[in-house]
C-alpha positions in Angstrom: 111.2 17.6 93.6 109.3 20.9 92.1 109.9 22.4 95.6 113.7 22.0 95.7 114.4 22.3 92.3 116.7 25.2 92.6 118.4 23.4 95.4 122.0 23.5 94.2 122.0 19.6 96.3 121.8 16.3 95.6 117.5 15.7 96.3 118.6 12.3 98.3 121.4 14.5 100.5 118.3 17.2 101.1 116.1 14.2 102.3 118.6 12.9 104.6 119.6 16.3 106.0 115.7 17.0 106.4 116.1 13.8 108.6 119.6 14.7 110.4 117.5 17.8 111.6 114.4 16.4 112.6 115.1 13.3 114.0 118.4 13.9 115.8 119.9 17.4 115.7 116.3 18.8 117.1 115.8 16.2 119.7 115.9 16.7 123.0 116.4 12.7 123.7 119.1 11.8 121.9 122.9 12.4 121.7 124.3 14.4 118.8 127.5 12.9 119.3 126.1 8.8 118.9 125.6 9.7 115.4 127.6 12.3 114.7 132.0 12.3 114.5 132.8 15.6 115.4 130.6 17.9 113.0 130.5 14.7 110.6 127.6 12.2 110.0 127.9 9.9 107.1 124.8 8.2 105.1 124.8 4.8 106.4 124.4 1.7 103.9 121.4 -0.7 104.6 121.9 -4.2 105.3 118.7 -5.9 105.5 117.1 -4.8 102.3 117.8 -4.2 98.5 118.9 -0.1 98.6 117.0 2.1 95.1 119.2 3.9 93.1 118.2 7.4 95.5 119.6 6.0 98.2 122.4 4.0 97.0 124.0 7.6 95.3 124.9 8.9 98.4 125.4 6.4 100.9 128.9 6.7 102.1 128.3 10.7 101.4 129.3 13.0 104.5 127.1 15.8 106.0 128.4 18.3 108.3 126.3 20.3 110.9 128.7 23.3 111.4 127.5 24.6 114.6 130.5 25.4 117.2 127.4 25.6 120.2 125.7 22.4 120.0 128.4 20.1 118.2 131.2 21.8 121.2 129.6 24.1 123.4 131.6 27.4 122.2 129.1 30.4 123.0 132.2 32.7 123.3 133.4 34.1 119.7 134.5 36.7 119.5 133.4 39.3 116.8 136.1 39.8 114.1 134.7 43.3 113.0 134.0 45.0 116.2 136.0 42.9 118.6 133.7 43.8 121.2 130.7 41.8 120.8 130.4 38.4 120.8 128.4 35.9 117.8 125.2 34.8 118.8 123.6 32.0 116.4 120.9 32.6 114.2 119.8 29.8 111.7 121.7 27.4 109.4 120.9 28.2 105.3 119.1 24.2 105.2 116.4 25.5 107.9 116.2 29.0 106.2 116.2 28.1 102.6 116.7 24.3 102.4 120.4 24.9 100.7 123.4 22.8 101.6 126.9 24.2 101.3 129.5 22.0 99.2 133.1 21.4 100.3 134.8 20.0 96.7 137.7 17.3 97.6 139.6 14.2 95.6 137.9 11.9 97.5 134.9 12.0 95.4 131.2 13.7 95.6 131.4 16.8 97.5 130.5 16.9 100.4 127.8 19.2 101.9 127.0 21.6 104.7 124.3 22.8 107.2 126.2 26.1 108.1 124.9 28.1 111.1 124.6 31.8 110.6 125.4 34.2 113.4 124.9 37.9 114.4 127.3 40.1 116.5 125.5 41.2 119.4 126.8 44.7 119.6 127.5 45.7 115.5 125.0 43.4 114.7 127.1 42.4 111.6 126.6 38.9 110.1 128.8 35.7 109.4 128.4 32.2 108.4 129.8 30.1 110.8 132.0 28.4 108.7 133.7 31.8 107.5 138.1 32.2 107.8 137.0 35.1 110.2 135.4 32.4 112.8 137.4 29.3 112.5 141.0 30.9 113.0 139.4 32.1 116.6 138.7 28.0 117.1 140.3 25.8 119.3 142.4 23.4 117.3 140.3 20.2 118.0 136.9 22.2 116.9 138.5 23.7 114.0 140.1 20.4 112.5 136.7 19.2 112.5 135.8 21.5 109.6 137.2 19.9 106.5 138.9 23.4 105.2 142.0 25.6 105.9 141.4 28.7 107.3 143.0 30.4 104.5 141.2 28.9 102.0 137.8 29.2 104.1 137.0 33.1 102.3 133.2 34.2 103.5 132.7 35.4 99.4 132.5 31.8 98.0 129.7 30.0 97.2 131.7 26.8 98.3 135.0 25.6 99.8 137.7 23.5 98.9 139.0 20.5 101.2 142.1 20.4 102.7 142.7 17.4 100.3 142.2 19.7 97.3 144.0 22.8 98.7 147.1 20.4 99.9 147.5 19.4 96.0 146.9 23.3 95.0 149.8 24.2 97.7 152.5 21.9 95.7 151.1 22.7 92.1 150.3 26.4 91.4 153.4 27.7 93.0 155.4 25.8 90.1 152.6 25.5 87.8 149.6 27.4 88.1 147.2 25.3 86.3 144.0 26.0 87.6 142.5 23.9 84.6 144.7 20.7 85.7 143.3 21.5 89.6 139.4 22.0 88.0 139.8 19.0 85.8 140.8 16.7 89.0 138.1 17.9 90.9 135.5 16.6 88.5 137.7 13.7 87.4 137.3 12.0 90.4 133.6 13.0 91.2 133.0 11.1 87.8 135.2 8.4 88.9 132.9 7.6 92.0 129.4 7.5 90.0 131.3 5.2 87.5 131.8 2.8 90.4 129.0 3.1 92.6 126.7 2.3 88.9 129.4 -0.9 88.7 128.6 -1.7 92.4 124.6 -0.9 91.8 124.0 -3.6 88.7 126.9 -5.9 89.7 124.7 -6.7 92.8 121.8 -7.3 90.6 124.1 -10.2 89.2 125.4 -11.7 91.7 121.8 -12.3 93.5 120.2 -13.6 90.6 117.5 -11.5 90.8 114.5 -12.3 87.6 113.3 -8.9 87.7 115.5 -6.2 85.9 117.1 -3.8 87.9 116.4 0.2 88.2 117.6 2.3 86.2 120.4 3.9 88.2 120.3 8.0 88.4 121.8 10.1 86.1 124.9 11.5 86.5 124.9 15.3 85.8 121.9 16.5 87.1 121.1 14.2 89.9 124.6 12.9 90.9 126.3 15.5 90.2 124.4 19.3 91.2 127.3 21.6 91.6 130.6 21.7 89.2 133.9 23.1 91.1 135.2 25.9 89.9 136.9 26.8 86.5 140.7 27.6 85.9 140.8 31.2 86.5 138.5 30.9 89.6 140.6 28.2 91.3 143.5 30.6 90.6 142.0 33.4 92.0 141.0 31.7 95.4 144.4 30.6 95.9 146.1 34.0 94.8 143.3 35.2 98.0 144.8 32.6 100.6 148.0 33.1 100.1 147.4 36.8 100.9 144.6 35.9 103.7 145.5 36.9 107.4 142.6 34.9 108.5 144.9 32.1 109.6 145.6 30.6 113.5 148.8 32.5 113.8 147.2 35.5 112.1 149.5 36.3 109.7 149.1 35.5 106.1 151.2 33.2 103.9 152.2 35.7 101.5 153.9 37.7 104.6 155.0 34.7 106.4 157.6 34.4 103.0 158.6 37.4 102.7 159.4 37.3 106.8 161.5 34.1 105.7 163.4 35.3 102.9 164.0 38.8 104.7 165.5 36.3 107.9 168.4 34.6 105.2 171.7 35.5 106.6 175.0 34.9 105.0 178.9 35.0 106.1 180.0 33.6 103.3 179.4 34.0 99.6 176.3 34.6 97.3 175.6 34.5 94.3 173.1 37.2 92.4 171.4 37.2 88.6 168.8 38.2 86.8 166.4 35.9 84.9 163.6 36.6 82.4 162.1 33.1 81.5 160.4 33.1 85.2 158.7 36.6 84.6 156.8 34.7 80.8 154.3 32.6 83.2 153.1 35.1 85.9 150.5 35.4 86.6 148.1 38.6 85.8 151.9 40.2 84.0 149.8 42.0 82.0 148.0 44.1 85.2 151.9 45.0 86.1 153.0 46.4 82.8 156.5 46.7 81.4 157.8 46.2 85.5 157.8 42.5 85.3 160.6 41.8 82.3 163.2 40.1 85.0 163.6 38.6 88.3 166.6 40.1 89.8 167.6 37.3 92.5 170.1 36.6 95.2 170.8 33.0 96.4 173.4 32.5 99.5 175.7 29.4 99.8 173.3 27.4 102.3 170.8 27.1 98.8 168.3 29.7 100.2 166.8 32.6 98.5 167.5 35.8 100.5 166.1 38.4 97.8 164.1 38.2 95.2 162.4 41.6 92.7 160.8 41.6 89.8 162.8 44.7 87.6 161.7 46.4 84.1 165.3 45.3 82.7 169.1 44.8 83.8 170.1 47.8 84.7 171.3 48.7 87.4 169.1 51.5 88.8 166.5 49.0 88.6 167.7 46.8 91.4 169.9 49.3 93.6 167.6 49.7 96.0 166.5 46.5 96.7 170.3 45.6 96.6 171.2 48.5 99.3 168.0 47.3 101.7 169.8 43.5 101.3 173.4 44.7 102.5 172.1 46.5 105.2 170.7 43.6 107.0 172.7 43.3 110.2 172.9 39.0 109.7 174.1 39.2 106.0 177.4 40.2 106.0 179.2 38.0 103.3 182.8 38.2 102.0 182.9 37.0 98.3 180.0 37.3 95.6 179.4 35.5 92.0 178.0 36.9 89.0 177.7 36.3 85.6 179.0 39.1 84.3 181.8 40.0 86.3 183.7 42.2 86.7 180.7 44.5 85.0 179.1 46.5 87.9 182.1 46.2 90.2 182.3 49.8 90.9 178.7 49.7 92.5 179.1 46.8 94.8 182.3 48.7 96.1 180.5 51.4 96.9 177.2 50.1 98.9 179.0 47.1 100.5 179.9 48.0 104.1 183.1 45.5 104.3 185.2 44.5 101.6 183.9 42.3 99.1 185.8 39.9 96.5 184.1 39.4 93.0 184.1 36.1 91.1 183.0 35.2 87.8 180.8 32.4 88.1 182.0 28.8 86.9 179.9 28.3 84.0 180.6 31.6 82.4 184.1 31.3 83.2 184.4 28.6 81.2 182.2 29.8 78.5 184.0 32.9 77.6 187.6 30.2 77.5 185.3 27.7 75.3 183.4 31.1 72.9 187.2 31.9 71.3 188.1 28.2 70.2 187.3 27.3 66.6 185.1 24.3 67.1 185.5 23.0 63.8 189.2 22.4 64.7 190.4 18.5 65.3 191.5 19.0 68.6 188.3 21.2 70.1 186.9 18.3 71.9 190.5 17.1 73.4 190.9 20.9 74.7 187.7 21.1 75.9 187.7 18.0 78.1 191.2 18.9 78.8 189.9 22.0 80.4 186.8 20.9 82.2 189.3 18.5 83.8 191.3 20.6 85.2 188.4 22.8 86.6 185.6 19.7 87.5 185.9 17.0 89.5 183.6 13.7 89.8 181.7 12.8 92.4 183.7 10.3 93.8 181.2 7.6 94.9 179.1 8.0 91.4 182.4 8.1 89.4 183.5 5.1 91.3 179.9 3.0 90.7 179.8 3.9 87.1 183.4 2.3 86.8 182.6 -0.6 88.5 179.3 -1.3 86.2 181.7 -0.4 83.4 183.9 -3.2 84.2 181.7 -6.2 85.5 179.1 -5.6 82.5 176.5 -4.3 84.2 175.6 -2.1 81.3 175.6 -2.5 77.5 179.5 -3.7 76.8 182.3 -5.1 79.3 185.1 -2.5 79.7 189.0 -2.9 80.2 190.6 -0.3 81.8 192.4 0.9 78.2 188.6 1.3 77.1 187.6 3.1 79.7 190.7 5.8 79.1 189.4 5.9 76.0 185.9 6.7 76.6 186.5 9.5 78.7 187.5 10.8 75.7 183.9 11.1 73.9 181.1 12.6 74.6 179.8 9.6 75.8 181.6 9.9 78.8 
């Protein structure tokens, strides 16, 4: 214990690693691959005997040996530095310095590494096996073996995220950005499994009978729980670096492979283009920009898909001419009619950059808005001539309008309906 104490690992996972190593990994009579799945072994639960506390806090646990030579027999990466060399192993950090490197997931307690370092044999530079720069040059079968994207595997971190972490970061910081939600997961549910394995430790002790009390089951920070995942604004920050990380299988990085997409919209038809400023309040780092982030100047096409997108210091129009020229000179977008809110404002400069003749429309909403701003809404009849007008320019979606009639009539809802009723409800507000 006073030897490891600065181990940043569970003592029991450093004991049973010390045994992975000497008893299987290092023999030359037995097959890695009986005990291990891939780069995987798990700490097996004992049957024939009561298990202590140690023991019993990790069984289940998973411990990778993340060496690409003697797990697959891949001697031939290449170095990502010099690309001429190739990466010769040298020594994993728990035979160096008895340090395991975590992997933080939802599933639970982390789970920890024996991470092979190698040495280019011509720049002699160095990289940890487990590194972005190494696994994108993998073969798919050795490289889903390694719990991690590629994008998310940066060689700077003192630990990784597992692709069952980093699939839950993908859906929520594009919309949210909460790092402190993502952090607050993490730990959630490392918490969750020492509450359960103490319910499974002294529940045992029950249901034997057992006279003698039962051990005193480990603590949980500080022998359970080692290593704390990140905070917030370091969660951010590692997934602001994988979006813009080329270190991927296809070698090009996320925040390309979007822009790519969004430059490939075409359009025949019509778009529609606007600026908003409530997106621009939650960016992130907006104050590292300056007063070029007030609006999002955005174009969407009839299909539903974004084909531009630029963050502008205000409305005007010098502001987004540019990007506006670059979008009509894309050979596939080519469209005929095009919405705005404040049409027919800005006419003149649409005329001029658009190569064939384009129609301007006022968009629906705010055609009806500047009809709806002149009437005195105080006066009896507003509401008639404002449903009066919305029927003339709306329709209902037939099936819906035809359901919600139908559960009108048979009482499916509050009241039972006649068909005078329902004229009348249409009417209200209600409606």
């Amino acid at each position: 214990m006073e030897a490891h104490k600065s181990s940043r690992a569970p003592l029991p996972m450093l004991a049973f690693a010390k045994v992975v190593m000497e008893k299987v990994v290092k023999s030359k009579w037995i097959n890695n691959h009986d005990f291990f799945e891939g780069i995987t072994i798990k700490v097996p639960a004992r049957k024939d005997a009561l298990m202590l506390p140690q023991y019993h806090s990790i069984v289940g646990q998973k411990l990778l040996y993340v060496d690409w030579y003697k797990m697959y027999g891949i001697c031939d990466i290449n170095c990502p530095r010099c690309k001429r060399g190739i990466l010769i192993k040298d020594r994993t950090n728990f035979s160096k310095n008895r340090l395991l490197f975590p992997i933080f997931g939802l599933d639970g307690a982390p789970l920890w590494c024996m991470v092979q370092s190698m040495v280019c044999n011509c720049c002699k530079v160095g990289l940890n096996s487990n590194t972005g720069e190494v696994l994108c040059q993998l073969p798919a079968y050795a490289r889903n073996a390694y719990p991690v994207e590629c994008k998310y595997a940066l060689d700077n971190k003192n630990s990784h995220f597992g692709k069952s972490a980093t699939n839950m970061f993908d859906l929520l910081m594009p919309a949210y950005g909460n790092g402190d939600l993502c952090s607050r997961l993490l730990l959630h549910s490392m918490n969750r499994s020492y509450a359960e394995r103490v319910e499974e430790h002294y529940s045992f002790y029950k249901r034997t009978n057992r006279k003698e009390q039962p051990a005193t089951y480990i603590e949980n920070y500080g022998s359970y729980i080692t290593v704390f995942p990140p905070l917030g604004d370091s969660i951010r920050n590692t997934c602001d670096a994988a979006c813009s990380n080329s270190n991927t299988p296809w070698g090009i990085s996320d925040h390309d492979r979007h822009i790519r997409e969004i430059q490939g919209v075409s359009c025949q038809s019509s778009f529609a283009q606007d600026h908003t400023h409530e997106v621009c309040k939650n960016y992130f780092q907006r104050k590292r920009i300056g007063s070029g982030a007030n609006a999002l100047w955005d174009v969407a096409t009839d299909t539903g898909e974004i084909a531009l997108a630029a963050l502008i210091p205000s409305a005007k129009t010098m502001h987004f001419a540019h990007a506006a020229m670059a979008l009509t000179r894309r050979e596939s977008f080519k469209p005929t009619v095009m919405y705005s809110d404040t049409w027919p404002a800005k006419s003149d400069f649409w005329d001029a950059i658009s190569t064939n003749k384009l129609q301007g429309r006022l968009g629906l909403f705010h055609c009806v808005q500047r009809i709806t701003r002149t009437l005195k809404k105080n006066h009896i009849d507003h509401f008639h001539s404002v449903t009066s007008l919305l029927n003339c320019i709306y329709t209902y979606k037939n099936e819906d309008h035809d359901n919600l009639l139908r559960a009108l009539k048979v009482d499916s809802l509050s009241t039972k309906y006649t068909d005078e009723d329902i004229v009348d409800l249409k009417q209200t507000k209600t409606f």
